[in-house]
C-alpha positions as CSV (number, residue, x, y, z in Angstrom):
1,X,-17.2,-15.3,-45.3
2,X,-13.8,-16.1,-44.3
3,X,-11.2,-13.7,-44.9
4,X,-7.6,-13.8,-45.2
5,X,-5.5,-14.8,-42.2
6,X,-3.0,-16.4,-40.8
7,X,-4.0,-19.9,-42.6
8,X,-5.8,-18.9,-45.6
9,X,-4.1,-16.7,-48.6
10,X,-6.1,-16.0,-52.0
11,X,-4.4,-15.4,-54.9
12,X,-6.3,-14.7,-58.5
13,X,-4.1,-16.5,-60.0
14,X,-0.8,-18.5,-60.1
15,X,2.9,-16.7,-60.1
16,X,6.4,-18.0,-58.5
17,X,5.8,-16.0,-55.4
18,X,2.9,-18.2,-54.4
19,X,6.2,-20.3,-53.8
20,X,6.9,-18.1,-50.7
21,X,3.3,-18.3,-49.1
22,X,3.9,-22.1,-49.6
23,X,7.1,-22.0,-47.7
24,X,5.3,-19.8,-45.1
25,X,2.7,-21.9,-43.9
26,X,5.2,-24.8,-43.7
27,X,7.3,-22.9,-41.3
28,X,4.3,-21.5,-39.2
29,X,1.2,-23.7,-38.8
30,X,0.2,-24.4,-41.6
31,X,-2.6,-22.9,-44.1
32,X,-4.5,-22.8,-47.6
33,X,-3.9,-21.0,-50.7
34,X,-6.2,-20.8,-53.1
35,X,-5.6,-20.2,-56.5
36,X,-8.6,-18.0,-58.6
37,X,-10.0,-15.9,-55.9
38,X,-9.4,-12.0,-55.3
39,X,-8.5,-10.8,-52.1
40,X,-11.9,-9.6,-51.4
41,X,-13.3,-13.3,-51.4
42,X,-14.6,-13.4,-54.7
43,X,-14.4,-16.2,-56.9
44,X,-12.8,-15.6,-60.4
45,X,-11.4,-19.1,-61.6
46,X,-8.5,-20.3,-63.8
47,X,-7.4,-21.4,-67.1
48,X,-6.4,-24.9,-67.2
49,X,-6.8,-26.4,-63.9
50,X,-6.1,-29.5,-64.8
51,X,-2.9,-28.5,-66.3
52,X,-2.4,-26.5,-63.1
53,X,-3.5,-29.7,-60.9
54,X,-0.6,-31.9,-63.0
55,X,2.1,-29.2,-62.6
56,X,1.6,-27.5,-59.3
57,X,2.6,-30.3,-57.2
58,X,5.4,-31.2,-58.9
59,X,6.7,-27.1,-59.0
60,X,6.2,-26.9,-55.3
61,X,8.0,-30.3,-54.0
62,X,11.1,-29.1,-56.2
63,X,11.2,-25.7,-55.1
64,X,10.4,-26.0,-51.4
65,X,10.9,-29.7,-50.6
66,X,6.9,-29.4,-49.7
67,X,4.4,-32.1,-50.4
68,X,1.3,-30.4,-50.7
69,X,-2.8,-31.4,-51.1
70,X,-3.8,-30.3,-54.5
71,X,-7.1,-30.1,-55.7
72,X,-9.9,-28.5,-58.0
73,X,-13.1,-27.2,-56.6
74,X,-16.0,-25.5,-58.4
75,X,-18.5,-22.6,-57.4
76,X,-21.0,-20.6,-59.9
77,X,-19.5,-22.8,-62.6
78,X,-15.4,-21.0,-62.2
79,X,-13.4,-23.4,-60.9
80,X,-10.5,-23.0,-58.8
81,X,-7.4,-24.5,-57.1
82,X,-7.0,-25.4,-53.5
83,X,-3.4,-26.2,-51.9
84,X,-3.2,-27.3,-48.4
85,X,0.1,-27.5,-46.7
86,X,0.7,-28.7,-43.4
87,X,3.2,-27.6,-41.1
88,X,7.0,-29.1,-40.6
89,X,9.0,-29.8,-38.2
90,X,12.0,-28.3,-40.3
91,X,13.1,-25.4,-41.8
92,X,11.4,-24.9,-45.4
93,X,13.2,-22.3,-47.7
94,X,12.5,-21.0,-51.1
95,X,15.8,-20.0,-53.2
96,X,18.0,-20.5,-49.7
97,X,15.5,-17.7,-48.3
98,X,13.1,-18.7,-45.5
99,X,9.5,-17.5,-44.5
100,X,6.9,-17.2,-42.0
101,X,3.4,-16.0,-41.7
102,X,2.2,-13.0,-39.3
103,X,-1.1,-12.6,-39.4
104,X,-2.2,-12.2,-42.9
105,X,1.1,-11.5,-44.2
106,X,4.6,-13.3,-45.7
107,X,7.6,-12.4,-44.4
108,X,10.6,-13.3,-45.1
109,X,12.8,-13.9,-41.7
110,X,16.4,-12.4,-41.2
111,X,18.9,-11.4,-38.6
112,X,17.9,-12.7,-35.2
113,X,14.8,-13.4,-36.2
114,X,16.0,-16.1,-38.1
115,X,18.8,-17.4,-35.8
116,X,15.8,-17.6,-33.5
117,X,13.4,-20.0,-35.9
118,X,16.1,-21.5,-36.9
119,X,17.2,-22.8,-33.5
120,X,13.7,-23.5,-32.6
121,X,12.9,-25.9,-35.3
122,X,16.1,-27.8,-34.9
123,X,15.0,-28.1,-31.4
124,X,18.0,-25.5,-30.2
125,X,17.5,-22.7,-28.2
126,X,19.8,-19.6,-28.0
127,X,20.6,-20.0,-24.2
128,X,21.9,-23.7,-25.4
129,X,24.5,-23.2,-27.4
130,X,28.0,-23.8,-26.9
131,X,30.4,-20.9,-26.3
132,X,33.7,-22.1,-27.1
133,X,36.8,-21.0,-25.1
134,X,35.1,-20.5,-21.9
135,X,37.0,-22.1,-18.7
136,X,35.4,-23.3,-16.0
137,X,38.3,-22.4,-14.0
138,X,37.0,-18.9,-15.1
139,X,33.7,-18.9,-13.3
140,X,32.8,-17.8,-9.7
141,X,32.6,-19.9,-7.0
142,X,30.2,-18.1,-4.8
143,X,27.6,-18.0,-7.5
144,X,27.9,-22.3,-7.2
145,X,27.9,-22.1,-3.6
146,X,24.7,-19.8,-3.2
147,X,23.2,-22.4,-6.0
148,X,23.8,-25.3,-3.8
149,X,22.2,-23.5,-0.4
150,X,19.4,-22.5,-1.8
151,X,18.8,-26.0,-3.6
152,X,19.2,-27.7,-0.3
153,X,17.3,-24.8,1.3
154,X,14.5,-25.1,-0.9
155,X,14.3,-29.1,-0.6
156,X,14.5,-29.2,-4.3
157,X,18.3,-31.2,-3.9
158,X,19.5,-32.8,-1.0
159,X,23.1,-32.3,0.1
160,X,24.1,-35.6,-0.7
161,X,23.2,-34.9,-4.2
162,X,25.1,-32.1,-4.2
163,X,28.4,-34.0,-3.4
164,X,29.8,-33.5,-6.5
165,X,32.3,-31.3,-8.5
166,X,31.1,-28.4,-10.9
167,X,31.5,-29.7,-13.5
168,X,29.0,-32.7,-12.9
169,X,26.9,-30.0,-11.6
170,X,26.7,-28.1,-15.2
171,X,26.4,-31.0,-16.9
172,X,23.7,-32.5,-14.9
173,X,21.9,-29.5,-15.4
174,X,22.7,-29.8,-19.1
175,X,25.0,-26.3,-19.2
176,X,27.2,-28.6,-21.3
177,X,27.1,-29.1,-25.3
178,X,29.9,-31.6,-25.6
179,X,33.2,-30.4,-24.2
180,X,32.0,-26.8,-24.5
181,X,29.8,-24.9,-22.1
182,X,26.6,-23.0,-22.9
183,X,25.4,-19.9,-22.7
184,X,23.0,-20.7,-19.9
185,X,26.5,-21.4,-17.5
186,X,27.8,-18.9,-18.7
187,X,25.3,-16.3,-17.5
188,X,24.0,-18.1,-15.1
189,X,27.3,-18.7,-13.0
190,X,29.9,-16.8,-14.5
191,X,31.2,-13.6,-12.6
192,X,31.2,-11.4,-15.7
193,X,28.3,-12.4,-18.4
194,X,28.3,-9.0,-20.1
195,X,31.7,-10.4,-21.7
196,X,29.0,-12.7,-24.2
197,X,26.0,-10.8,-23.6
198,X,26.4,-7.1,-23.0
199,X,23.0,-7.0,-21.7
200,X,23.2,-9.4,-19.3
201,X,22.8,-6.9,-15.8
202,X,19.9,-4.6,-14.4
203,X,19.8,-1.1,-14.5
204,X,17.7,0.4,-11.4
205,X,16.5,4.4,-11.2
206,X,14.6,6.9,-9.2
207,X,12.7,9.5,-11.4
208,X,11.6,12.4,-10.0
209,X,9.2,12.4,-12.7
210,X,8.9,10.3,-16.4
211,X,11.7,13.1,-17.5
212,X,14.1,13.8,-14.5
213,X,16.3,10.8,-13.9
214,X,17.7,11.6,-9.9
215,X,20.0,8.3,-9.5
216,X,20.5,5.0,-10.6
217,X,22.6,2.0,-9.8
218,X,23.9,-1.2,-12.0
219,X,23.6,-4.7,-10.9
220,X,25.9,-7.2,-12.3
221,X,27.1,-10.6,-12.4
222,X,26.1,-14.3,-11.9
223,X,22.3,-14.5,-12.6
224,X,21.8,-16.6,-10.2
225,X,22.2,-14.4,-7.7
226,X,21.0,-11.3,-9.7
227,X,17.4,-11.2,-7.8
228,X,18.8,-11.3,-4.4
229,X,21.3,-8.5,-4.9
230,X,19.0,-6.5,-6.8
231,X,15.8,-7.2,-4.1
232,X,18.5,-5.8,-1.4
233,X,19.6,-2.7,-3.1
234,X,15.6,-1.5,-4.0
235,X,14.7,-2.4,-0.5
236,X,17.6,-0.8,1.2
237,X,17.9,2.6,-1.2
238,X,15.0,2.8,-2.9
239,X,12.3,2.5,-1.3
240,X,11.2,3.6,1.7
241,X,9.0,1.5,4.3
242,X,6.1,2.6,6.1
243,X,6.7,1.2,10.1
244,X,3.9,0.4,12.1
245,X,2.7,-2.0,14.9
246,X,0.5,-4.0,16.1
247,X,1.0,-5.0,19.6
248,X,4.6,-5.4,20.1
249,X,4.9,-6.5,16.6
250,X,6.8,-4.3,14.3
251,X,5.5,-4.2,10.4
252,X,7.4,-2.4,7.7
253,X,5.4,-2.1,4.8
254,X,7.1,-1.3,1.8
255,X,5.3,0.3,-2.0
256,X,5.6,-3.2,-3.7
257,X,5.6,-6.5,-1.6
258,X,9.1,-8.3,-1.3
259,X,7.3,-11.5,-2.7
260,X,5.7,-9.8,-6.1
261,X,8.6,-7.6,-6.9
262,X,11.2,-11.0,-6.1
263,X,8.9,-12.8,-8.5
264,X,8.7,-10.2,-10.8
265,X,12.4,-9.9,-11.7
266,X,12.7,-13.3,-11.7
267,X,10.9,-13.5,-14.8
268,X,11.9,-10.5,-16.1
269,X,15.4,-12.9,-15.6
270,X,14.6,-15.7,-17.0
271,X,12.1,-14.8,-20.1
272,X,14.1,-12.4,-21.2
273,X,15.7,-12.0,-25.0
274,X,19.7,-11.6,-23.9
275,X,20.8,-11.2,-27.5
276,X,19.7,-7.3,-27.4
277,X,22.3,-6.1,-25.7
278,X,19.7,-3.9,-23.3
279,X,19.6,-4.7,-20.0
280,X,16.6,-5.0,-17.6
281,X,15.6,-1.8,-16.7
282,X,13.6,-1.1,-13.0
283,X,11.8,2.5,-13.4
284,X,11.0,3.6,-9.4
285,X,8.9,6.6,-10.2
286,X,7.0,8.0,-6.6
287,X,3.9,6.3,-7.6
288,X,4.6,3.0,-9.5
289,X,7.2,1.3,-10.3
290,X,7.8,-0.2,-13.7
291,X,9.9,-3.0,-15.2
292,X,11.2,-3.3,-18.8
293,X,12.5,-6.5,-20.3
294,X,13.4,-7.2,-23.9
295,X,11.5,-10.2,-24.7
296,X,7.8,-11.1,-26.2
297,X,5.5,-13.7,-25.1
298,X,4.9,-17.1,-26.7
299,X,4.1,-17.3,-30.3
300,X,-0.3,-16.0,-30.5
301,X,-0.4,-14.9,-26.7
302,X,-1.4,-11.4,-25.3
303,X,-1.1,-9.8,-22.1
304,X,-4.5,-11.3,-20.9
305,X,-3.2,-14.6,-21.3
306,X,-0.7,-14.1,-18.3
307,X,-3.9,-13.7,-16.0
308,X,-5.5,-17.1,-16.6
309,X,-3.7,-20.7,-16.0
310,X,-1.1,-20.9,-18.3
311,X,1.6,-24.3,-19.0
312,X,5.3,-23.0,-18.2
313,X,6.9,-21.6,-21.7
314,X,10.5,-20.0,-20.6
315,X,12.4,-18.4,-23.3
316,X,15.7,-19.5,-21.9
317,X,14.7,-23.2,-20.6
318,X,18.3,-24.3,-19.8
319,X,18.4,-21.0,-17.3
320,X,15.0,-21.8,-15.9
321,X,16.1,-25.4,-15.4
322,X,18.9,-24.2,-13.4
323,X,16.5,-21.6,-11.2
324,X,14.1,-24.4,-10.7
325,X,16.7,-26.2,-8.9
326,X,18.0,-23.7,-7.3
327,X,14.5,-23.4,-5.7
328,X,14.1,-20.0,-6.7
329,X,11.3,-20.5,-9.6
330,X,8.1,-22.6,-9.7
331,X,8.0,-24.8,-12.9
332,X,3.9,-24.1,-13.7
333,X,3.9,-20.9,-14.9
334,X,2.4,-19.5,-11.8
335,X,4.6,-16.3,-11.8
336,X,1.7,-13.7,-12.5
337,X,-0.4,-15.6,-10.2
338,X,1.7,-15.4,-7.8
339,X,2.7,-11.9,-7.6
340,X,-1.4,-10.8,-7.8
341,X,-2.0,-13.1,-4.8
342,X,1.4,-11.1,-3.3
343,X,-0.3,-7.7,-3.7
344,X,-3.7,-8.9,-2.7
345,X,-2.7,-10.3,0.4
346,X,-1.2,-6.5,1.5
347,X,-4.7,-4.9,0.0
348,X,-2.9,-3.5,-3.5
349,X,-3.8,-4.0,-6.7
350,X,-3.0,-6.3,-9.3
351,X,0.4,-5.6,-11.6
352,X,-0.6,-4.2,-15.2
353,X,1.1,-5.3,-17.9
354,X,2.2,-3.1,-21.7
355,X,3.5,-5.9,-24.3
356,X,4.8,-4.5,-27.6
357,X,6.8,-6.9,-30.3
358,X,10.3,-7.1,-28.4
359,X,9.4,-6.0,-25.1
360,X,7.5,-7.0,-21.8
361,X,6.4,-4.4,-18.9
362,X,4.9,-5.3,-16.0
363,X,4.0,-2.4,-13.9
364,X,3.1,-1.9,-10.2
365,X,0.5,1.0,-9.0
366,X,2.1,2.6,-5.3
367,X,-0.1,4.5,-3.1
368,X,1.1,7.1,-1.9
369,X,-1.4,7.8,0.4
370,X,-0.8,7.1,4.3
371,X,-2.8,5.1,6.5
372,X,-3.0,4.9,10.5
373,X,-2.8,1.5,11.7
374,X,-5.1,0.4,14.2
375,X,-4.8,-2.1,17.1
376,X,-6.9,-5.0,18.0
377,X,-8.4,-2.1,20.9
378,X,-9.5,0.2,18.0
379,X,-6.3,2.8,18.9
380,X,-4.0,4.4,16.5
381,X,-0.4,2.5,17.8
382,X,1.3,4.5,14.9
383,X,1.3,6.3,11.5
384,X,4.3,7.0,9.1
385,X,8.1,7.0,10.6
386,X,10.9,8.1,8.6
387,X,13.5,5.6,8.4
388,X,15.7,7.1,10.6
389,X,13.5,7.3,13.7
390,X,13.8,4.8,17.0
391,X,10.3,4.2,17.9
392,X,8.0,3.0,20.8
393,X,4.7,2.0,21.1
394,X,2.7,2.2,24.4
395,X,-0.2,0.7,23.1
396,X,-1.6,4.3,23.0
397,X,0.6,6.8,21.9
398,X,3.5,6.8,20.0
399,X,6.8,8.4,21.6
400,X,10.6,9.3,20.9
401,X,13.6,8.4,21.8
402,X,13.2,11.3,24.2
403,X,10.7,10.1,26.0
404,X,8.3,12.8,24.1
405,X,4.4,12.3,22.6
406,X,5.0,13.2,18.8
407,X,1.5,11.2,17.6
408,X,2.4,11.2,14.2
409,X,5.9,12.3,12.8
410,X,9.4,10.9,14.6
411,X,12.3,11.4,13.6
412,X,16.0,10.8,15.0
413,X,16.2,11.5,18.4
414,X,19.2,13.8,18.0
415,X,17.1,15.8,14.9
416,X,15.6,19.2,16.1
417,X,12.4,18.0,14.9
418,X,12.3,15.1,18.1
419,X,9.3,16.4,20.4
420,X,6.7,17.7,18.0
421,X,3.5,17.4,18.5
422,X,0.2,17.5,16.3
423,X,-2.8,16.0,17.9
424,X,-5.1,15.9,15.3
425,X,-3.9,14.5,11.4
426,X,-0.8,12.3,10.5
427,X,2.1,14.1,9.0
428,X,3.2,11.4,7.2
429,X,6.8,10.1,6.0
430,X,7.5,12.9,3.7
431,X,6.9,15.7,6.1
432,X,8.6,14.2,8.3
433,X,11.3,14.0,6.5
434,X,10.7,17.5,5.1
435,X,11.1,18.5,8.5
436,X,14.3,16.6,9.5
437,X,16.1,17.7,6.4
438,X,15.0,21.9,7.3
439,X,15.9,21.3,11.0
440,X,19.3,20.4,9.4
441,X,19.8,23.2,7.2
442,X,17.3,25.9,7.4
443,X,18.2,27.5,4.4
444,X,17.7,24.9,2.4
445,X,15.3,25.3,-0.6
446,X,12.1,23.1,-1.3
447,X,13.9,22.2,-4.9
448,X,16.6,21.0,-3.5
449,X,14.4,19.3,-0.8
450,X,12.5,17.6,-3.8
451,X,15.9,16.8,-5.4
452,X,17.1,14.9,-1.9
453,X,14.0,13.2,-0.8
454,X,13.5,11.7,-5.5
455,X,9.6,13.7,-5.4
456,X,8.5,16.3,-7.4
457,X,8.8,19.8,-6.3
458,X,5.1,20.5,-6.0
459,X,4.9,17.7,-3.6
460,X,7.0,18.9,-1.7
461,X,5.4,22.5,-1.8
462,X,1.9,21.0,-1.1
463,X,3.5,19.5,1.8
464,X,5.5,22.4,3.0
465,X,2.6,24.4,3.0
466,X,0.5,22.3,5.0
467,X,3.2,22.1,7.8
468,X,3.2,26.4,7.6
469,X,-0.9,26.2,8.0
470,X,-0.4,23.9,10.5
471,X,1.6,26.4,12.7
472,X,4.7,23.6,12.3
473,X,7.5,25.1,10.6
474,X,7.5,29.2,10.0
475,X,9.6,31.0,7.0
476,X,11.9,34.1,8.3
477,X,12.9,36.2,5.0
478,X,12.6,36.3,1.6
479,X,12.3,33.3,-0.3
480,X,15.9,34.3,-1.5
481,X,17.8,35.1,1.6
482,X,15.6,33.6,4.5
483,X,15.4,30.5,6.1
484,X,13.0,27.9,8.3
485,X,12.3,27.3,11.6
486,X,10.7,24.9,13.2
487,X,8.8,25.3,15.9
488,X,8.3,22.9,19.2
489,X,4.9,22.1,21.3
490,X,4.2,20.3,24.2
């Protein structure tokens, strides 16, 4: 038996608020009520159901504006009243109120919510409407010249289309409502959009842990631009790239592919719900990274839905519109596709994804493990360098500035650590770094080597106490009053 969802409503029998359900279905996809049956299915009938068949129509089309399909059916000799109502392409309201159905439930829609449906079934979306005194003297220009290269870049606009003022470019990407300008040019090209939409920026962070909070950064201005400077300061500050080669070839592998993470925040960008006042929020935690974005996905979809082929369904069109041109976005919903195929291609798996009623995270798993990388000759060329290391590869061994076989770690030539040896297993980035940072200051704790490097402390302990069983760095004193030295071979 069919039970109560989002198109079917039983009612045992007939009261005012059926008027609500009515007005529900009309604003959501339509549905049945039927009149005479408990909510456990079971049929009970009604009194007079040809009085109720004369008056029912009549009662809804007055109250709701609603034309519905009335009619009487029978079962075990009770017979009962079925009203189908179709959906509109207006708003329907009952007593200036309006409704919609969720799941098996009415509810009556208010606040943003209702703005939202609102705009939606008069074919308006938020990111479209006009923002009155706005000047377009007001806006940056660099945010219209970085449009127009990377339109003419991407081949999506020729320059010759792009010989035209501002203002013909807005309103040819339809940023214009009339004289006034939209939001969508507003936060797309405007220097400051956090004057109309406070949570129009990105908020980035390195968490030693989900608790500890080490540093964080703000990116704002024109979106436009927003994925580029935000791509730059993660890849700069942030995180920290494995360097290898292969040949002469020098590859710097980084914990999320430029491509997926690039794609990611361009979604997170343009799907996102800027009436919240939150901004987008990048969590770099040592072994994933996670991005937050107000927002929910299209009206009956889940997270699965974002793995299979999907039409393109932006919640800000007027803002995808403008990236589309730009070159920066596809227009076929291939985002999730393409940042899987980006991590696949670099042997990582695919990004997971946590979707709850106003908010979207996509997540990406790092490994934190390290790899050698080999040469076409079978031969380790090199393992993990610290970002401040000069590095040369013979095709055999790896060496430092100073001319010295280190194998595995390198660090600055300058850095007491230059010269070490170990033969046999990869240090790795962080004891490498481990060991720059004591050769530096020996009496510097492992906390506040943990608090420098963004790990967690026992990290950092495993590590230091694989470098003192490795006969690599020794402890002189107390844990209190002693320090580190590191010791040379070869």
């Amino acid at each position: 038996m069919t039970l109560e969802n989002q198109t079917t409503e039983w009612k045992e029998s007939w009261r005012d608020d059926c008027l609500t359900t009515i007005c529900a279905f009309a604003n959501t996809n339509g549905g049945v009520l039927e009149i005479g049956r408990r909510n456990n299915g079971k049929i009970v009938g009604v009194d007079n159901p040809k009085k109720l068949l004369e008056d029912l129509p009549n009662k809804i089309r007055q109250a709701t504006g609603v034309v519905p399909d009335v009619d009487v059916r029978e079962s075990d000799g009770k017979q009962y009243i079925v009203i189908r109502v179709g959906p509109y392409g207006y708003p329907i309201s009952y007593r200036s109120r309006y409704y919609r159905r969720s799941g098996s439930t009415t509810q009556e829609l208010s606040g943003r919510s209702l703005d939202e449906f609102l705009m939606v079934k008069l074919g308006k979306t938020w990111d479209g409407m006009p923002v009155p005194y706005v000047k377009l003297s007001d806006f940056d220009v660099d945010a219209f010249r970085a449009f127009r290269r990377k339109a003419i870049g991407s081949s999506r606009l020729t320059a010759e289309d792009l010989e035209i003022s501002d203002e013909v470019l807005l309103r040819n990407l339809r940023l214009y409502d009339g004289d006034y300008l939209n939001y969508a040019a507003i936060l797309t090209f405007h220097q400051d959009p956090g004057n109309w939409a406070l949570g129009a920026y990105v908020k980035v962070g390195y968490f030693e842990n989900r608790a500890d909070l080490l540093y964080q950064d703000e990116v704002h201005g024109p979106l436009i631009t927003m994925a580029d400077r935000v791509e730059e300061l993660v890849y700069s500050k942030y995180f920290k790239g494995i360097i290898s080669y292969q040949g002469i070839q020098r590859i710097e592998t980084f914990p999320v592919p430029r491509t997926a993470f690039r794609e990611a925040m361009l979604n997170a960008i343009i799907h996102r719900d800027y009436t919240t006042g939150n901004p987008i929020h990048v969590h770099i935690y040592p072994d994933e990274v996670l991005i937050y974005n107000d927002g929910k996905l299209p009206e009956n979809w889940t997270a699965d839905d974002l793995f299979v082929p999907h039409s393109s369904k932006p919640h800000n069109p007027l803002i995808a519109g403008a990236f589309f041109r730009s070159g920066q976005i596809e227009a076929w919903g291939r985002g999730v596709e393409k940042i899987t195929a980006s991590r696949k291609a670099w042997n990582q798996p695919a990004p997971f994804y946590r979707v709850r009623p106003n908010e979207v995270m996509i997540g990406f798993s790092v490994d934190t493990g390290v790899k050698n990388v080999v040469d076409d000759m079978g031969n380790v060329v090199t393992n993990v360098v610290s970002g401040e290391a000069n590095v040369v590869s013979d095709g055999e061994n790896v060496v430092s500035g100073a001319g010295n076989v280190v194998s595995d770690v390198v660090s600055g030539a300058d850095s007491i650590v230059s010269g070490i040896v170990d033969q046999d297993a990869s240090f790795g980035e962080v004891r490498a770094k481990i060991l720059r940072i004591m050769g530096e200051n020996p009496r510097v704790t492992a906390k506040a080597i943990a608090g420098m490097m963004g790990i967690a402390l026992r990290h950092v302990q495993r590590n230091i106490k694989s470098l003192k069983d490795a006969g690599v760095i020794e402890r002189v004193g107390t844990n209190r009053s002693g320090h580190w030295v590191v010791k040379r071979h070869g």
